[in-house]
C-alpha positions as CSV (number, residue, x, y, z in Angstrom):
1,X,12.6,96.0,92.8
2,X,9.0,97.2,93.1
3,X,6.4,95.0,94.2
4,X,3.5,94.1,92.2
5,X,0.5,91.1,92.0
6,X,0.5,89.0,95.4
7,X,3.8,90.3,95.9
8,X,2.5,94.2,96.7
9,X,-0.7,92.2,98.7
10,X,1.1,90.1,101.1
11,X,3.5,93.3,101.6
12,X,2.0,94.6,104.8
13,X,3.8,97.7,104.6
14,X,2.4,98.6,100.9
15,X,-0.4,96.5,100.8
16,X,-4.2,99.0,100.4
17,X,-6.0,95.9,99.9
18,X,-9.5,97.0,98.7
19,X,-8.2,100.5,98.6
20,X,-6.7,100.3,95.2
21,X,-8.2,102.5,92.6
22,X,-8.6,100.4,89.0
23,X,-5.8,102.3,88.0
24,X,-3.7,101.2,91.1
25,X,-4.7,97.6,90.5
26,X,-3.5,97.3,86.4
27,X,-0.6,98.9,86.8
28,X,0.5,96.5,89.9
29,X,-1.2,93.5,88.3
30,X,-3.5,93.4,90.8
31,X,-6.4,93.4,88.7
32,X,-8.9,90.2,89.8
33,X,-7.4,89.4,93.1
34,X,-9.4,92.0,94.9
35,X,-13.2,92.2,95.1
36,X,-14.2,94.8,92.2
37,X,-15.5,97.4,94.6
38,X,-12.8,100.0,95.5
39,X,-13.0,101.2,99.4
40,X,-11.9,104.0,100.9
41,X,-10.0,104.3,104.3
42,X,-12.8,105.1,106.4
43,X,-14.8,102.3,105.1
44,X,-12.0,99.7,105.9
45,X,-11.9,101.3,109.6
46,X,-15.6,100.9,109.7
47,X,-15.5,97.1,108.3
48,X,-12.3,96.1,110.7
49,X,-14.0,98.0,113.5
50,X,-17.3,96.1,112.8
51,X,-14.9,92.9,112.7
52,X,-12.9,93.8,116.1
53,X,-16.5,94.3,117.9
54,X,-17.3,90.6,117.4
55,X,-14.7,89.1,118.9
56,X,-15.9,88.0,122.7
57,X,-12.5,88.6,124.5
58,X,-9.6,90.8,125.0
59,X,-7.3,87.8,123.7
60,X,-9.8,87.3,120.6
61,X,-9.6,91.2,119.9
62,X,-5.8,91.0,120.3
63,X,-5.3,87.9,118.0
64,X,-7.4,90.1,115.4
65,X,-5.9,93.2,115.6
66,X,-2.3,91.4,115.2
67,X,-3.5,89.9,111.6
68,X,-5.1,93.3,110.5
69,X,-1.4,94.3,111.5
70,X,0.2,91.5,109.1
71,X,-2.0,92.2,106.4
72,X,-2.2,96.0,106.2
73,X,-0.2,98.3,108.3
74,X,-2.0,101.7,107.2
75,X,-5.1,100.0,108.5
76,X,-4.2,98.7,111.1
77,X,-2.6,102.0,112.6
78,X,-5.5,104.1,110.8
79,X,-8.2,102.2,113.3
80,X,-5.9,102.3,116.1
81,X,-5.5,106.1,116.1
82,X,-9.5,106.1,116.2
83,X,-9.9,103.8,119.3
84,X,-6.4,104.4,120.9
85,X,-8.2,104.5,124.7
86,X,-10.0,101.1,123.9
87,X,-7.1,99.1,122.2
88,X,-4.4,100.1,124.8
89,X,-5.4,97.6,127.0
90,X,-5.9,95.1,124.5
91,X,-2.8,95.7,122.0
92,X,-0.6,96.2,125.2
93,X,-0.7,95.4,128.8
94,X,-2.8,93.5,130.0
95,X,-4.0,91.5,127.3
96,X,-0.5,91.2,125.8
97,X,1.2,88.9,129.0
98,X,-1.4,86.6,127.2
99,X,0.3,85.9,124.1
100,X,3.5,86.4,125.1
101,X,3.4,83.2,128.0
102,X,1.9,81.4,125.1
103,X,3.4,82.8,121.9
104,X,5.5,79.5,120.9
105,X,1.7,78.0,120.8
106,X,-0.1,80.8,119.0
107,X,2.5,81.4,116.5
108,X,1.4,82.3,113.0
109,X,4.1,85.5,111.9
110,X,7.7,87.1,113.6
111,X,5.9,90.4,112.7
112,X,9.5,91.8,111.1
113,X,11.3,91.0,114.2
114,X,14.8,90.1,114.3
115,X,15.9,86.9,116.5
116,X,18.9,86.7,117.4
117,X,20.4,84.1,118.9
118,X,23.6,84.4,121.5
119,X,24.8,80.1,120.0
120,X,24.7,82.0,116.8
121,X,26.6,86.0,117.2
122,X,28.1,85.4,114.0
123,X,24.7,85.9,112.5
124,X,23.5,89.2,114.4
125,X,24.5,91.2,111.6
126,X,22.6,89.1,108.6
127,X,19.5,88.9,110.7
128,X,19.5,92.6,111.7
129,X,19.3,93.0,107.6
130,X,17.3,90.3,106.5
131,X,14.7,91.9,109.2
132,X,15.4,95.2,107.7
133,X,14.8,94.4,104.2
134,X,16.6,97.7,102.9
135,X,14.5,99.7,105.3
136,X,16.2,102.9,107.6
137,X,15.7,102.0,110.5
138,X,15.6,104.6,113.5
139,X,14.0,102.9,115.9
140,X,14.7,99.3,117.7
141,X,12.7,98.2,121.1
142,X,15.2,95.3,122.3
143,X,14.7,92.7,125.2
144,X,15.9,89.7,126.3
145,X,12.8,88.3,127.9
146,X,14.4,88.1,131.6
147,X,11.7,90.8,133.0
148,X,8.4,90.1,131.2
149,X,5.8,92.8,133.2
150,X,5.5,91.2,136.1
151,X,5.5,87.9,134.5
152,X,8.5,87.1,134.7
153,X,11.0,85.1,132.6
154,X,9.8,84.4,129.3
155,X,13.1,83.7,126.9
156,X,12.3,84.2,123.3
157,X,8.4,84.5,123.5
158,X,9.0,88.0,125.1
159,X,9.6,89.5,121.5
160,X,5.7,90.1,122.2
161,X,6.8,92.8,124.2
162,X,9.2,94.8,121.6
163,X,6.6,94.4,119.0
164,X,3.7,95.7,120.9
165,X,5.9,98.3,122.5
166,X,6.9,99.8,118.9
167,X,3.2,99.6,118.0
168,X,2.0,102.2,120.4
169,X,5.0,104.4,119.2
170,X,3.5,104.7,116.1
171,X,0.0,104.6,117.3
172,X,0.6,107.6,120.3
173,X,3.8,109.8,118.6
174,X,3.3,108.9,114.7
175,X,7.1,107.3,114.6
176,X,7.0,105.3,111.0
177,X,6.3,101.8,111.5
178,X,9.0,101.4,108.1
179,X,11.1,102.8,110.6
180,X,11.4,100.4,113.4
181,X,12.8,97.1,114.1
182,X,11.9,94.6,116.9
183,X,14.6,92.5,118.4
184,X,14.9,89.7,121.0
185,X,18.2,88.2,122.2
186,X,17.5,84.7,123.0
187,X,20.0,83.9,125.3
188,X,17.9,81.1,127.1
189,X,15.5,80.9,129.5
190,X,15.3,79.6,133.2
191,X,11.6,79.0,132.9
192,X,11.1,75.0,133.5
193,X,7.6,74.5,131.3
194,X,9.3,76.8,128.3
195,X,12.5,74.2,128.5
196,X,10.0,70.9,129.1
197,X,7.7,71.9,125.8
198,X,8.5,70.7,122.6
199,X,7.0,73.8,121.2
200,X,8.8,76.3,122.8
201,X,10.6,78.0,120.2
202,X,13.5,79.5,121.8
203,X,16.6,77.7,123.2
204,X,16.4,75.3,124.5
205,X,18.8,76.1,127.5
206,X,19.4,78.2,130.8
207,X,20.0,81.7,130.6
208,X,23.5,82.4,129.6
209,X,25.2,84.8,132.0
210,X,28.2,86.8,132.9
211,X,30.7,87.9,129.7
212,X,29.8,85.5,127.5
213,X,26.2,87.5,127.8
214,X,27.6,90.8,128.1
215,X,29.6,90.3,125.0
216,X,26.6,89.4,123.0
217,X,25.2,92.4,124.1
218,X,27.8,94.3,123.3
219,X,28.2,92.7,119.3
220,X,24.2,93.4,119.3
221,X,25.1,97.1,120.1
222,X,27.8,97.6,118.1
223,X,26.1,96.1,115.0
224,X,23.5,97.9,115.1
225,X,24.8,101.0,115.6
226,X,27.1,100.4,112.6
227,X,24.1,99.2,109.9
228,X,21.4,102.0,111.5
229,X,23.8,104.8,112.6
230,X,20.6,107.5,113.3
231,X,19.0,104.8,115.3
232,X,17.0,105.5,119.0
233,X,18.0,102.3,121.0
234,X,15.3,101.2,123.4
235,X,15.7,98.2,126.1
236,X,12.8,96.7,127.6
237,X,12.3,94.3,130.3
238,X,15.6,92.9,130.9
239,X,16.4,91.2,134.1
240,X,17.2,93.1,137.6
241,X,20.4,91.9,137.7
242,X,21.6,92.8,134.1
243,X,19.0,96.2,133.1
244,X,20.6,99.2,135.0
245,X,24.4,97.6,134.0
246,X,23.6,97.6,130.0
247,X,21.9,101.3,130.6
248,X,25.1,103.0,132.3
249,X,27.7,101.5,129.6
250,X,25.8,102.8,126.6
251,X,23.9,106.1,128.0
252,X,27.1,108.2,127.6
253,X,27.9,107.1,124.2
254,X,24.4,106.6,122.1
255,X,20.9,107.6,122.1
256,X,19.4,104.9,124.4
257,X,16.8,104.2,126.8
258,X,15.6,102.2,129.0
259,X,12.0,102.0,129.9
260,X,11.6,100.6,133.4
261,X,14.4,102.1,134.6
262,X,14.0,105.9,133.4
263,X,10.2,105.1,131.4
264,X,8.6,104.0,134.6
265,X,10.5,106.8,136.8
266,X,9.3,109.6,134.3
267,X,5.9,108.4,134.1
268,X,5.8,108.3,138.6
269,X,7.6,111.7,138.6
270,X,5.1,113.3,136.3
271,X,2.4,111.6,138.4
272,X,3.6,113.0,142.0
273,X,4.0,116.5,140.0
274,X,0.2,116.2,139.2
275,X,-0.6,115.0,142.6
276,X,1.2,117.9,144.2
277,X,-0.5,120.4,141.6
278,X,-3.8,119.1,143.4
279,X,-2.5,119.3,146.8
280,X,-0.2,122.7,146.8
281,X,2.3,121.0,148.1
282,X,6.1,121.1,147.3
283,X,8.0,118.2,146.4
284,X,11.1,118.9,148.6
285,X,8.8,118.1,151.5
286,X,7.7,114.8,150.8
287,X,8.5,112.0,152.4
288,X,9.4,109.2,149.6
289,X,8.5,105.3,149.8
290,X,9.2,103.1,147.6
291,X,7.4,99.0,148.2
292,X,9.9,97.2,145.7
293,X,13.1,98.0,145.3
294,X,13.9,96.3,141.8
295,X,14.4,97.6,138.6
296,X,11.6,100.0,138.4
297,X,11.6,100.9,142.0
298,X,15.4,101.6,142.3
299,X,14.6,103.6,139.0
300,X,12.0,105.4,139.9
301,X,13.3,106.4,143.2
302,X,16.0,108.3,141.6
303,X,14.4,109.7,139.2
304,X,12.4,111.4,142.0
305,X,15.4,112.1,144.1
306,X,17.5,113.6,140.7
307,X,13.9,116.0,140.5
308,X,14.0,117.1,144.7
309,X,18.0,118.2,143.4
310,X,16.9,119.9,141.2
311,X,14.8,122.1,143.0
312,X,17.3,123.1,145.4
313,X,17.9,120.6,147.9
314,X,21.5,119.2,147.9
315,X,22.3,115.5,147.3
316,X,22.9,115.2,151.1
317,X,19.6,116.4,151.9
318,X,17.6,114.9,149.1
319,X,18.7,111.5,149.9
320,X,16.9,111.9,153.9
321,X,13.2,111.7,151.8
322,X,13.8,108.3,150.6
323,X,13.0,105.1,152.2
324,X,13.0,101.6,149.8
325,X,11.1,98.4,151.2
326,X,11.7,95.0,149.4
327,X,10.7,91.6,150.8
328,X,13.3,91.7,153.4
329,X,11.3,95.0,154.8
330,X,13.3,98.6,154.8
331,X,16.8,98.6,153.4
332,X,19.8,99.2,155.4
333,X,23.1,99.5,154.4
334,X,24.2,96.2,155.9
335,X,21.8,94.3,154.3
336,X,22.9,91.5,151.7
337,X,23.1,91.5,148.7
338,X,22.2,95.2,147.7
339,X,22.4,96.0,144.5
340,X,24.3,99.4,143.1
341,X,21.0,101.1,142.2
342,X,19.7,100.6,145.9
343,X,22.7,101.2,147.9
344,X,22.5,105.2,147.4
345,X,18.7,105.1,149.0
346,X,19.5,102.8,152.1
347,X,19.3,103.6,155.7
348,X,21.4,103.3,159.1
349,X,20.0,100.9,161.7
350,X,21.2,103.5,164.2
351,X,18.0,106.0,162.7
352,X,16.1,103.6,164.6
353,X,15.4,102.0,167.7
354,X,13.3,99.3,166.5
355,X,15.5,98.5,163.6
356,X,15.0,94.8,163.9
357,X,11.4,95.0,163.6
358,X,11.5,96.9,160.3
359,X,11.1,94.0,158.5
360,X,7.4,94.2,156.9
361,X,5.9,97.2,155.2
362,X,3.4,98.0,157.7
363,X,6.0,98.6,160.3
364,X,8.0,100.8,158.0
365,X,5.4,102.7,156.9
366,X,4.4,103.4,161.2
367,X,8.4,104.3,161.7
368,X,9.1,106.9,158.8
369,X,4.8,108.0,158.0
370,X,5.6,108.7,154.4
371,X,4.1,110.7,152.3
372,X,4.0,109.3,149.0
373,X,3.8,105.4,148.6
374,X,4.7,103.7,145.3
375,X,4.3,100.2,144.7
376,X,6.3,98.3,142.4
377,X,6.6,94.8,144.2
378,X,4.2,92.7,142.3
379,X,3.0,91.5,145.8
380,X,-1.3,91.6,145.3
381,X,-3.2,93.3,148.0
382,X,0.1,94.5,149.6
383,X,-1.1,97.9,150.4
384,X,-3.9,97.3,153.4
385,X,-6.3,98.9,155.4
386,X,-4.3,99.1,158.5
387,X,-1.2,100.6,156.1
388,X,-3.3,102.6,153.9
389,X,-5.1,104.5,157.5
390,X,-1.7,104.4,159.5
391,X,-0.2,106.7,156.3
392,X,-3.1,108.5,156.3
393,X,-2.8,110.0,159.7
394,X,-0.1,111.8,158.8
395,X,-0.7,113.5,156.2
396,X,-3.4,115.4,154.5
397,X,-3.5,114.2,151.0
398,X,-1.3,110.7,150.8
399,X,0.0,110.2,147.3
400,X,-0.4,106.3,147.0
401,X,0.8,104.6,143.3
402,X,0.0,101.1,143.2
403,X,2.0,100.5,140.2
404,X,1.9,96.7,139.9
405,X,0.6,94.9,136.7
406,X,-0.8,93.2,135.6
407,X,-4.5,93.8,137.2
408,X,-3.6,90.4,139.4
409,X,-0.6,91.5,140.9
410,X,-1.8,95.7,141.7
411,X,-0.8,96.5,145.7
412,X,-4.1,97.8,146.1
413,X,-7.3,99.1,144.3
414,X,-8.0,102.6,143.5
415,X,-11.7,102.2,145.4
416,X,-10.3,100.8,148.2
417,X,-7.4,103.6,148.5
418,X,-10.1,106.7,148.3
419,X,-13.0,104.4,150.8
420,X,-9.8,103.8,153.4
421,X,-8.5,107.4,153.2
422,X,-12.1,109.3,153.3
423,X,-11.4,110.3,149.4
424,X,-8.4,112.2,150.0
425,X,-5.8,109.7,148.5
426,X,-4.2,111.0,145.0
427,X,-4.0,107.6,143.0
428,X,-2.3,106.5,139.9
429,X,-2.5,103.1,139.0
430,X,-0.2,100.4,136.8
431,X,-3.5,99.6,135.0
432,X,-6.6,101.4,133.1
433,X,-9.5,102.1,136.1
434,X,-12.5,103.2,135.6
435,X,-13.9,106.7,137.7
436,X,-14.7,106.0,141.2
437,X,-17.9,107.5,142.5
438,X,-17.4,108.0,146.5
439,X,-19.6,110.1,148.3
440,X,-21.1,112.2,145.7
441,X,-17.8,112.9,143.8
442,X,-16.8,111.3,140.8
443,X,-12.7,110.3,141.0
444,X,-10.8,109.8,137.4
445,X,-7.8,107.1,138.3
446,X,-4.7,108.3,136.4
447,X,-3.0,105.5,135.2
448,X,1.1,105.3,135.1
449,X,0.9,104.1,131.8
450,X,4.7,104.8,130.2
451,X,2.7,105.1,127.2
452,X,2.3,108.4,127.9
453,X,6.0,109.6,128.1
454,X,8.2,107.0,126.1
455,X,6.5,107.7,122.7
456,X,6.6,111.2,122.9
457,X,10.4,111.3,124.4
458,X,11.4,109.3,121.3
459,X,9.8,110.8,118.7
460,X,11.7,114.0,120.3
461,X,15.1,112.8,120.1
462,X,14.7,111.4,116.8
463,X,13.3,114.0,115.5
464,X,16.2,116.3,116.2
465,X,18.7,113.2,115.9
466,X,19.9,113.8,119.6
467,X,23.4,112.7,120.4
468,X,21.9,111.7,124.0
469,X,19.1,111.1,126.2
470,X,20.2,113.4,128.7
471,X,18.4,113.9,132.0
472,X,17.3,117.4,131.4
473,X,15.1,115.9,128.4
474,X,14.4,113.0,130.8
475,X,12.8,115.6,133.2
476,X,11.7,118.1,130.9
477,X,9.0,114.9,129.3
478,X,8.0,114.7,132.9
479,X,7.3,118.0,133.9
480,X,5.8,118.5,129.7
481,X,2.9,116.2,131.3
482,X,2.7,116.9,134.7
483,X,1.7,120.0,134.1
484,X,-1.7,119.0,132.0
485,X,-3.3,118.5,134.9
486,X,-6.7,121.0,135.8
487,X,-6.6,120.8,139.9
488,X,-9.8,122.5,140.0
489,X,-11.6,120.1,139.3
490,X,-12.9,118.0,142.1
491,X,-11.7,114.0,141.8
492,X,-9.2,115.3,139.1
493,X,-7.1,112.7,137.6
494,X,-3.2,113.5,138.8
495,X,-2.1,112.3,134.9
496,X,-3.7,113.2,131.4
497,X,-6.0,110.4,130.0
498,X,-4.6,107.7,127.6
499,X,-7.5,108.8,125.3
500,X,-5.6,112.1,124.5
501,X,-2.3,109.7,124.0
502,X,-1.6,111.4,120.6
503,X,-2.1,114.9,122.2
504,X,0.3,114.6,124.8
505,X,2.8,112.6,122.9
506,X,3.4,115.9,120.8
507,X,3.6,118.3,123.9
508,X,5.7,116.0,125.3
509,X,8.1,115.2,122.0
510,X,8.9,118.9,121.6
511,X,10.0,119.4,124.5
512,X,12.1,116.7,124.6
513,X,13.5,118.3,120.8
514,X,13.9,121.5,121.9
515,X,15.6,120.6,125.6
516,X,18.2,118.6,123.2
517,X,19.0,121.7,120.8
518,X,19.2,123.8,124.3
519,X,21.6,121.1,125.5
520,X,23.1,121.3,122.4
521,X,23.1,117.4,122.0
522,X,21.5,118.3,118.5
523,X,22.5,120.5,115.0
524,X,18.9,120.9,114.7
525,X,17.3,124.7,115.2
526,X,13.4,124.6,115.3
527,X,11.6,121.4,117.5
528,X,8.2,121.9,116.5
529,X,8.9,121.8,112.6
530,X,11.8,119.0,113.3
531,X,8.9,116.8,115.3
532,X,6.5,117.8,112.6
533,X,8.5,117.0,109.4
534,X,8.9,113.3,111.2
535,X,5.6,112.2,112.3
536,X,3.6,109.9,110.0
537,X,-0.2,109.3,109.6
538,X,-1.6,106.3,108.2
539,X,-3.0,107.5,105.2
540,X,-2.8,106.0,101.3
């Protein structure tokens, strides 16, 4: 039924607001509930621009950016693609750990997600509709609040996270915002002040685990699959113990992803690619260390070990480059309680002779004298002078990624990094830095911002409607970006800028598109026009 008076306005996805010619406005009965004076476009940016610039805070800007999102979605995206650098920070992370640890308390709209709820799996299917509305759907980011950033456990209010995730989709790689779904599963929370408040809008219990979880899961999957059979499947943020399990039963069966496990690794890989395209190095020589071993480190270290296979060196071999420190310091393989992700990358006691001393960073780090240091520990400050120097007398050009975020919980600070190491670290960061003048040169910070690989890789494998996400289109979006940077340029960055987000979301999506078709995981024949024909622009 098509939409018309208040109706077509309070339809975010329709709605022009002062945009709509006279004509537009009688023939929708629209005519007196919009000032007289039609706008264009550009003069709503300019207004909502105007509007965003008055708010004193990052949280303020956030809070109006989300209503210009609930009222008009063409807008909203339209002023977004003009400030994409600015409002990163603001419609994602950092700003965004904001509202999601007090989203129960700021509520005002579910912003067309879908909850669903693991007391109720009999109604996954209705809500997964109802949330829908009739739309097809390609795109869901799901997540079940376990792994917030680096916030932690958040239960329901970490729907935040799917629905600014699917925003920057659309905002870097042009994926339809009719297209895309958020979901949560609420399957409780272990967080004691979400459980104690009244307000908390989730249930109001501990995390369900084991099958009864995995089944719910699994009826999620399933359900989806079956009412949005084209559809790109996207986890985000689940918890350590459950994230790489969900990823290894569905990657072999439907087009699926998860970010911090293969996001975060493609992102680092590109990274060290840049940093090596700087340095002249190869990567088969480096000497790998990873400061976390969770999730994203256990992740991103194989993503980096699958790359050093790839370029020759046998499994055997590869695995003598990789070192992973957690808070129990360097990982054997008699320590407790590894998980399956960690236990490929641990070492023998007997490489050692002070292997009861490894048991701190800085003493790993004067044993093994890596190379490349990535920190994904949320430990603040982790990363010291002492470290930083001892790493630095060993090699020429240390590779140091202080991944951490938000800003609080960073290993280390990009200044700090190039005073300790005389300007010779090559830095990525978890978080937007500014340039870092030392001695005369000016140094651009790449930031390890997934934004610059996930939007692309997915707008890729819809666009060609992949069977899979396989690795070769994993590592062909990593070495699409890693190969931007310029290393004649002094203080070059060792990853492209998030201003050129939309630029390198296309280089990056058809590759992806044309690695599936090579794989021949897709029917499709030519990836530029297929990642063409999908993209959208927010235009009337």
């Amino acid at each position: 039924m098509k939409s018309e008076g208040l109706d077509l306005l309070n339809n975010h996805f329709l709605n022009k607001g002062t945009a709509f010619t006279k004509e537009e406005r009688k023939e929708n009965k629209i005519e007196g509930l919009l000032p007289p004076f039609v706008q264009t476009l550009d003069q709503q940016v300019e207004q909502a621009y105007e509007n965003y610039n008055a708010k004193e805070t990052f949280l303020a800007k956030r809070m109006y950016l989300m209503d210009l999102f609930n009222e008009n979605v063409t807008l909203f995206y339209k002023l977004f693609s003009e400030h994409v650098n600015e409002f990163m920070p603001v419609v994602y992370d950092p700003t965004i750990a904001d509202t999601i640890e007090n989203y129960s308390h700021f509520f005002l709209d579910p912003q067309n997600a879908a909850f669903l709820s693991i007391d109720e799996p009999e109604d996954i299917k209705a809500a997964l509709q109802n949330a829908a509305k009739g739309r097809d759907i390609k795109l869901i980011v799901v997540t079940d609040g376990e792994g917030i950033l680096g916030i932690g456990d958040w239960g329901v209010q970490g729907v935040d996270i799917s629905v600014g995730k699917l925003m920057v989709y659309t905002a870097a790689a042009g994926v339809d915002p009719k297209s895309v779904l958020p979901v949560v599963l609420d399957v409780g929370t272990n967080r004691k002040e979400l459980l104690a408040d009244d307000l908390y809008m989730g249930n109001h219990h501990q995390r369900v685990t084991g099958d009864k979880y995995y089944n719910f899961v699994d009826k999620f999957v399933e359900t989806a699959e079956d009412l949005f059979p084209n559809m790109y499947l996207h986890f985000e943020d689940f918890g350590r113990s459950n994230a790489a399990n969900i990823l290894n039963k569905y990657k072999d069966q439907i087009l699926t992803f998860n970010d911090d496990i293969q996001g975060t690794g493609i992102i680092t890989l590109a990274g060290i690619l840049g940093a090596l395209n700087i340095s002249k190095e190869k990567l088969t020589d480096q000497v790998y260390m990873s400061f976390g071993a969770g999730t994203a480190g256990a992740g991103i270290t194989k993503r980096i070990f699958d790359a050093m296979v790839e370029e020759g060196l046998s499994e055997e071999e590869a695995k003598k480059h990789f070192y992973l420190v957690d808070k129990q310091g360097l990982l054997f393989d008699d320590t407790e309680d590894l998980t399956p992700e960690q236990k490929p990358f641990t070492r023998q006691r007997s490489e050692f002779s002070n292997a009861d001393e490894l048991t701190n960073l800085e003493a790993v780090v004067k044993a093994v004298h890596p190379t490349i240091l990535v920190g994904t520990s949320t430990q603040p400050g982790t990363f010291t002078e002492p470290i930083i120097k001892e790493m630095a007398a060993h090699t020429e050009r240390p590779i140091i990624f202080p991944l951490s975020n938000p800003t609080k919980l960073a290993e280390a600070k990009a200044e700090d990094l190039l005073k300790w190491t005389n300007g010779k670290a090559l830095i990525a960061t978890g978080i937007p830095v500014e340039p870092v003048e030392y001695n005369g040169v000016t140094y651009h910070i790449g930031q390890a911002n997934n934004a610059l690989v996930y939007p692309g890789l997915g707008l890729g494998s819809m666009a060609v409607n992949a069977k899979l996400l396989s690795d070769g289109m994993i590592n062909k979006a990593a070495h699409s970006l890693g190969g931007i940077v310029d290393p004649t340029q002094p203080g070059a960055a060792v990853l492209p800028p998030v201003s050129k987000l939309d630029e390198f979301s296309m280089t990056v999506a058809v590759g992806v598109a044309q690695q599936a078709i090579d794989e021949k995981l897709s029917n499709a024949t030519d990836a530029k026009k297929a990642v063409a024909d999908l993209k959208w622009e927010p235009k009337y």
